[in-house]
C-alpha positions in Angstrom: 23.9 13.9 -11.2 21.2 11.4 -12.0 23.1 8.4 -10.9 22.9 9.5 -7.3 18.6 9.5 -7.4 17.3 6.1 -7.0 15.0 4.6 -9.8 11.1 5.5 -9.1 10.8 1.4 -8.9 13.3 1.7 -6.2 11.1 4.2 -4.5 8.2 3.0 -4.7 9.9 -0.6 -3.0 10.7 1.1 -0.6 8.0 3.2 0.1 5.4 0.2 0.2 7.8 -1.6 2.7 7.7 1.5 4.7 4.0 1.8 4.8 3.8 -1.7 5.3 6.0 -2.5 7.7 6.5 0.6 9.8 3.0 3.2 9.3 -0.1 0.3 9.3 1.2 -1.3 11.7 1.9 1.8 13.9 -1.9 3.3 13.2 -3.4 -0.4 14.1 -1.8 -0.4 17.6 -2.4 3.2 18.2 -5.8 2.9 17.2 -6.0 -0.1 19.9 -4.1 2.6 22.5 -6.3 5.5 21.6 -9.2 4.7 19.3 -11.0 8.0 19.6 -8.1 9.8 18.2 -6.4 7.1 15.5 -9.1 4.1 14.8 -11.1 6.6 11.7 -7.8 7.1 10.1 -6.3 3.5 10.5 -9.9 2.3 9.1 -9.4 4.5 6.6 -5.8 3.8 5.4 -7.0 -0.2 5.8 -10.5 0.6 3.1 -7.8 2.1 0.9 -5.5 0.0 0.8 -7.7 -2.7 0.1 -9.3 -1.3 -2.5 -6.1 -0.6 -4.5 -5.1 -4.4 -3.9 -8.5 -5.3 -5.4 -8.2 -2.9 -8.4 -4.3 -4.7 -8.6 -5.7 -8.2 -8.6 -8.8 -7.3 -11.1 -6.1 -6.0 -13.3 -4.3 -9.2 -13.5 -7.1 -11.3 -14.3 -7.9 -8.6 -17.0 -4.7 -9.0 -18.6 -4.3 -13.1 -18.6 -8.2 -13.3 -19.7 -7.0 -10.8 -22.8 -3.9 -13.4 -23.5 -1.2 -11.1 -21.8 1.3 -11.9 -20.0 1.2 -10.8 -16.4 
């Protein structure tokens, strides 16, 4: 049974590709079409998601200042 359920790195590949390629890019032209309904939440999906790639790229530098690998 477990070999038919794809890996949770699987999943999460494909779910970033999903929100990056399909759901941001939906929210920024809808918030262009109708800004009073969509531009709060596509500003707010864009804040988040760069603060997680901030937090990501601190976390690297974190790592190779300790002597890690990255």
């Amino acid at each position: 049974m477990k070999k038919d359920l794809a890996s949770p790195s699987k999943l999460k590949k494909e779910s970033i590709t999903e929100i990056n390629d399909n759901l941001v890019s939906y929210m920024n032209t809808m918030a262009k079409v109708d800004p009073t309904t969509y531009e709060a939440t596509a500003k707010t999906m864009a804040e988040l998601i760069d603060k997680n790639n901030e937090l990501v790229k601190r976390r690297k530098k974190t790592k190779v200042a300790d002597g890690e690998l990255v």
